[in-house]
N, C-alpha and C positions, 0 to 999 in steps of 0.2 A: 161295642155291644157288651153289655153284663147278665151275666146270671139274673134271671127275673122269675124262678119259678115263683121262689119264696115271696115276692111281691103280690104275687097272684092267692096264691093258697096257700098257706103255712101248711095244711096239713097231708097237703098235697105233693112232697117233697120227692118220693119216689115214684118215679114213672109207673113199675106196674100197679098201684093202685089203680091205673084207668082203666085195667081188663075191665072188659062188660060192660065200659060205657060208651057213649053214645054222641058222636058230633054230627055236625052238618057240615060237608062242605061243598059252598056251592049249591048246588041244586041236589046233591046226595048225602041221606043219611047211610055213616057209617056207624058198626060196633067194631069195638076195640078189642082183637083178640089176644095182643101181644107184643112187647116191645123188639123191635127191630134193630135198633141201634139209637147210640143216646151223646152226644157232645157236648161244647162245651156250653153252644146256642140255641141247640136245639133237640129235637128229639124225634124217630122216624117210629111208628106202631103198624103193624100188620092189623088192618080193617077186612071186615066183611061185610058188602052189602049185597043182598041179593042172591045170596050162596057164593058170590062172586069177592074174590081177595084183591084188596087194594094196599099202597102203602102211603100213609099219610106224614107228612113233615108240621110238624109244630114248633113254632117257634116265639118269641117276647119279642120287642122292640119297645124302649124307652123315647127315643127321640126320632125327630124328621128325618137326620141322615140316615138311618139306621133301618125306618123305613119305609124312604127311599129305597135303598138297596135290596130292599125287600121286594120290593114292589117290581125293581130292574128283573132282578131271577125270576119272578114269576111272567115277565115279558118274554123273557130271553127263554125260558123253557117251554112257554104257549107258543112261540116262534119257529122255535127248532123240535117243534113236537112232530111227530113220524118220520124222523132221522130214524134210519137202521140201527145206528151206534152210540143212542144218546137214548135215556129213560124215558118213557113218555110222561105226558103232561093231560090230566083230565082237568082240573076246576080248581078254584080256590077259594078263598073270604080269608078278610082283614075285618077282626073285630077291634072296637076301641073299648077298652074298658075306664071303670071309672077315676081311679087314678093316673091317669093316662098311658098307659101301658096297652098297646097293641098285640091281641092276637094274632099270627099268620098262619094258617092251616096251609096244605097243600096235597092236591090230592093229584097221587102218581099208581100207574098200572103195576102190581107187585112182582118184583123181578128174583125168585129162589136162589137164583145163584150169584155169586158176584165174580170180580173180575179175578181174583186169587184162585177160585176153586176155574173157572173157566181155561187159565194159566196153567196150573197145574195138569189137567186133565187131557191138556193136547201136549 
């Protein structure tokens, strides 16, 4: 996988530019209230739909394998959705853009805390 923001939007290069905007995924619109965490494939933003906080995964894919595996985790995470010990899984879409370059959204229930501060705390 490669870096593909720049593929998409040149001027779109840092994430919080999306505060206040606006995706669909699935069957739900969210607004972008703030970036959650950002790698080196992808990027997680804390959504709000409905007064309700979601965290959404965005991510590029260029080619078939890539996703592929895109496509796997979002099986594998709709599969093992209401496991006790693993993040849920609400909805997703794979858009194709015109240079071929695939969006993947991914829409997960937002979880405050993570495994560090959880660790620490006991």
């Amino acid at each position: 996988m490669k870096k593909l923001f720049s593929k998409i939007d040149n001027s779109n290069k840092d994430p919080n530019c999306f505060v206040g905007k606006q995706f669909t995924v699935g069957r739900t619109s969210v607004t972008v209230e703030d970036v959650i965490a950002e790698g080196g494939f992808a990027v997680v933003f804390l959504v709000k739909s409905n007064n309700k906080k979601y965290a959404v995964k965005r991510l590029f894919v260029n080619d078939e394998v890539d996703l592929g595996v895109a496509k796997k985790e979002i099986q594998i995470a709709s599969s093992l959705n209401g496991h006790k010990n693993i993040v849920g899984f609400i909805d997703s879409n794979i858009t194709r853009h015109n240079n071929g370059v695939h969006e993947v959204l991914m829409l997960m229930p937002y979880c405050p805390s993570n495994v560090l501060t959880l660790m620490n705390n006991r």
